[in-house]
C-alpha positions as CSV (number, residue, x, y, z in Angstrom):
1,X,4.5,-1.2,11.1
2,X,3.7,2.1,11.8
3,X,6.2,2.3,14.8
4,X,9.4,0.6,12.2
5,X,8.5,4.0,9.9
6,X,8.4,6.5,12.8
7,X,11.8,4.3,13.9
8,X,13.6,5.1,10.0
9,X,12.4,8.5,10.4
10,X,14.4,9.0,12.9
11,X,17.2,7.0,12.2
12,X,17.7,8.6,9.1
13,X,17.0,12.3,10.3
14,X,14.4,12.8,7.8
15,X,12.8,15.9,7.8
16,X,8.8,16.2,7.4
17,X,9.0,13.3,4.6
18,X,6.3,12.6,2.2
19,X,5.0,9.4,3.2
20,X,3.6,7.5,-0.1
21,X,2.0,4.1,0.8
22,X,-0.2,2.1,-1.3
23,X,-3.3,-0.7,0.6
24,X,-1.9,-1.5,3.6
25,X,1.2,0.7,3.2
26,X,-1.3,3.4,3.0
27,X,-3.0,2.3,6.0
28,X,0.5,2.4,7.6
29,X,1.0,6.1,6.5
30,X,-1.8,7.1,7.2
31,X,-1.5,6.0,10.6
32,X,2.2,7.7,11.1
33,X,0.2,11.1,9.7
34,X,-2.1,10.7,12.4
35,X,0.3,9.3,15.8
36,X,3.1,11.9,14.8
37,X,1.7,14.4,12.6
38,X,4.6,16.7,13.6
39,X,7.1,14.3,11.4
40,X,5.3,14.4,8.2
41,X,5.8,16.5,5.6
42,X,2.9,15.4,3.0
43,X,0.9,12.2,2.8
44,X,-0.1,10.3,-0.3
45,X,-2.6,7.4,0.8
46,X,-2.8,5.3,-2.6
47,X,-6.3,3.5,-2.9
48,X,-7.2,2.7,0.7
49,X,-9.2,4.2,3.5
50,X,-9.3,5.5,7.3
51,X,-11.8,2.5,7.7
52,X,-11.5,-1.0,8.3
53,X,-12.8,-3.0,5.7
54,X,-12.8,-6.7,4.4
55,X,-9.8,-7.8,2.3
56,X,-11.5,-9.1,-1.1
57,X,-10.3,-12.7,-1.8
58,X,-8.2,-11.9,-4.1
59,X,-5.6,-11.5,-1.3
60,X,-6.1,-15.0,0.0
61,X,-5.6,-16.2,-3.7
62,X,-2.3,-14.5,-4.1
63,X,-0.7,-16.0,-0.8
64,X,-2.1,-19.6,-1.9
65,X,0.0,-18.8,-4.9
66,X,2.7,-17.1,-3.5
67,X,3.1,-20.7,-1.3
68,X,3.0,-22.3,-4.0
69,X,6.2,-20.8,-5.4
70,X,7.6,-21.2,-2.3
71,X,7.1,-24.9,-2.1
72,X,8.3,-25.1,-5.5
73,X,11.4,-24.3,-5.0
74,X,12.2,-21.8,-7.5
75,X,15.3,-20.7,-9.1
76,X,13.8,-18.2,-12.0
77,X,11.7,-15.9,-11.5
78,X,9.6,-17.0,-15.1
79,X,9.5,-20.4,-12.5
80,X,7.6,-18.2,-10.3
81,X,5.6,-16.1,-13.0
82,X,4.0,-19.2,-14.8
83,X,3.3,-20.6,-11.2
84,X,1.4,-17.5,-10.4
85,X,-0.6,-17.3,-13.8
86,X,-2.9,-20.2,-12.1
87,X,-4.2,-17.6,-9.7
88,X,-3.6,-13.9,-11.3
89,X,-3.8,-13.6,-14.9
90,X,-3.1,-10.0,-15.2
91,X,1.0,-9.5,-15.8
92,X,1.3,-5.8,-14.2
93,X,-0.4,-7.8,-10.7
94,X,2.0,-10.8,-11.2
95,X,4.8,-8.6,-11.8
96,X,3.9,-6.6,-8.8
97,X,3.7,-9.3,-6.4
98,X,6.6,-10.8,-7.5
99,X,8.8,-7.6,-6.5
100,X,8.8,-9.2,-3.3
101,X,11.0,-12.5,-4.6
102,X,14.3,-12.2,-3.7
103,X,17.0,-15.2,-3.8
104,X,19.0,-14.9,-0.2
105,X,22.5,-15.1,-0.2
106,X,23.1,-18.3,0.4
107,X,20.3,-20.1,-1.4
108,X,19.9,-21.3,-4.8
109,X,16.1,-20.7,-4.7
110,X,14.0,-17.8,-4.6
111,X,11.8,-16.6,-1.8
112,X,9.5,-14.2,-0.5
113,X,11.0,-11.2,1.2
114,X,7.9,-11.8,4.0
115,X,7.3,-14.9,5.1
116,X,4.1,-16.3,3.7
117,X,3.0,-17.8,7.0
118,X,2.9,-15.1,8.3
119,X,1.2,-13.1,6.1
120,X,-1.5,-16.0,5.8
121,X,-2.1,-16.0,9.4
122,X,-2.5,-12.0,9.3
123,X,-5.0,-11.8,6.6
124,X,-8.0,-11.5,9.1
125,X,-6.8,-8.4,10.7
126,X,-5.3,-6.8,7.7
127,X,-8.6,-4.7,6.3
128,X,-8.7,-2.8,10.0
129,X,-7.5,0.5,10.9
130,X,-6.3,1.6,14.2
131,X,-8.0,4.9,15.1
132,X,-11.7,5.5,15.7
133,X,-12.3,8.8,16.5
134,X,-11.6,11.7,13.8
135,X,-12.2,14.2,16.7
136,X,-9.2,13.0,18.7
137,X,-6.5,12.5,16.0
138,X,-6.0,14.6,13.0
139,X,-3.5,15.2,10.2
140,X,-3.4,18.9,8.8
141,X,-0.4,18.6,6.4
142,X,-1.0,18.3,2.3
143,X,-2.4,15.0,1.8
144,X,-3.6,13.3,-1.5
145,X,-5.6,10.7,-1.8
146,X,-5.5,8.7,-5.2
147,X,-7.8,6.0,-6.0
148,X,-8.8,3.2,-8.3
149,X,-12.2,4.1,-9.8
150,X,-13.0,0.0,-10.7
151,X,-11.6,-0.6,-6.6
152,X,-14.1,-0.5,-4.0
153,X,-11.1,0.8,-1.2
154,X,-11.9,3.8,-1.3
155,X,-15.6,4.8,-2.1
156,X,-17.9,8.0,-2.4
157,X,-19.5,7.3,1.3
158,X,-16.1,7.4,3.4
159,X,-15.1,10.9,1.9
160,X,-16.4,12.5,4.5
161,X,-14.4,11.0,7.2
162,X,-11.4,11.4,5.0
163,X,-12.1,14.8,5.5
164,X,-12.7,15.1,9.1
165,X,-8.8,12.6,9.6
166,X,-7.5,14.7,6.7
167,X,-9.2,17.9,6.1
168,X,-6.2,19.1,3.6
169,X,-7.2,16.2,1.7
170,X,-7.6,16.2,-2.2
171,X,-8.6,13.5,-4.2
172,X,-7.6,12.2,-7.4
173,X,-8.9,9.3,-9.4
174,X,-7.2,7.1,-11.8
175,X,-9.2,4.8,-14.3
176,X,-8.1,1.4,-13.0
177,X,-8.6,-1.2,-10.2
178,X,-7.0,-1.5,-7.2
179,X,-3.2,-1.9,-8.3
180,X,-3.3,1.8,-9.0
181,X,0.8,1.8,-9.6
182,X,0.8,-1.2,-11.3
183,X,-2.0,-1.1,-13.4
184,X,-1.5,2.8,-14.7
185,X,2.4,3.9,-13.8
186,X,2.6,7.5,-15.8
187,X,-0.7,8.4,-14.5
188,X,0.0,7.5,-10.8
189,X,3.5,8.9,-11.3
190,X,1.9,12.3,-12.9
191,X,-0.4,13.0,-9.8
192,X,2.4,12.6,-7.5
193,X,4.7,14.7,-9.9
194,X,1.9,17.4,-9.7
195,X,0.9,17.0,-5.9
196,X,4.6,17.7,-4.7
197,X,5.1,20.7,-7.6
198,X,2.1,22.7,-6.2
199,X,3.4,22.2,-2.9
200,X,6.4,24.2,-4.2
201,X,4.4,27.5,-5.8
């Protein structure tokens, strides 16, 4: 994944973007930061870690929901909402997750952008993180790291080797769990407003 971002980079001719990814999107920025720092402008890592770590359940409950919308055969996404209240019963999650249902062009029904067997089957690996070593990859660009104080993704004992990936690193909490943009959207959008504008001064 990190490869198809370096790839848009470049088809796009973007220059030194900010790269804002949130759980495993942040895993995947992160990683672009640090296997072509030269093509980032900032980074914004939104509650997740340099570290692999185990994926709480909750993910496995979501894609045994999200197949079960898919079996279903849904034409409305309300279909698809009061499916998913079974497994998630806060509406800012569910209405997160369902961002990825799209109806293709020549279906009646609604589906997942990604295909849920596939995400299933890569639930074991998705907690890790490629690189090892702080001492032989590093990102120096502006980087902000906001997390979920009531999420366990990012805690007080992997600072330090934030740090030594990231040493421009600054952190900023927001009260909330783990759906940081979901959860608390002015407050997520107001640290990123205020991260970019002091790059500016």
């Amino acid at each position: 994944m990190a490869r198809d971002v370096e790839e848009f980079i470049e088809a796009h001719a973007l220059v030194l973007p900010t790269l804002i990814g949130h759980s495993m999107g942040a895993k995947v920025a992160m990683s672009v930061a640090l296997r072509s720092p030269q093509t980032v402008g900032a980074l914004i890592p939104v509650d997740n870690a340099p570290v692999d770590a185990t994926l709480k359940s909750d993910f496995a409950k979501y894609v045994q929901g999200m197949r079960k919308i898919q079996q279903a055969h849904v034409t409305k996404q309300v279909e698809a909402d009061s499916i998913l209240k079974d497994f998630e019963e806060a509406l800012p999650i569910r209405q997160f997750l369902l961002t990825n249902l799209v109806r293709p062009p020549d279906s009646r029904n609604l589906s997942f952008r990604i295909p849920v067997q596939i995400l299933a089957s890569a639930l074991d690996n998705m907690g890790d993180f490629p690189f090892k070593d702080p001492e032989k990859v590093r990102y120096g660009g502006p980087t902000l790291f906001i997390r979920g104080t009531k999420s366990r993704y990012v805690a007080d004992d992997v600072l330090p080797l934030i740090g030594r990936f990231f040493p421009m690193f600054k952190l900023r909490d927001i009260q909330c769990g783990h759906w940081v943009i979901s959860e608390k959207p002015d407050e997520f959008r107001r640290a990123v407003v205020e991260f970019l504008q002091s790059r500016e001064e």
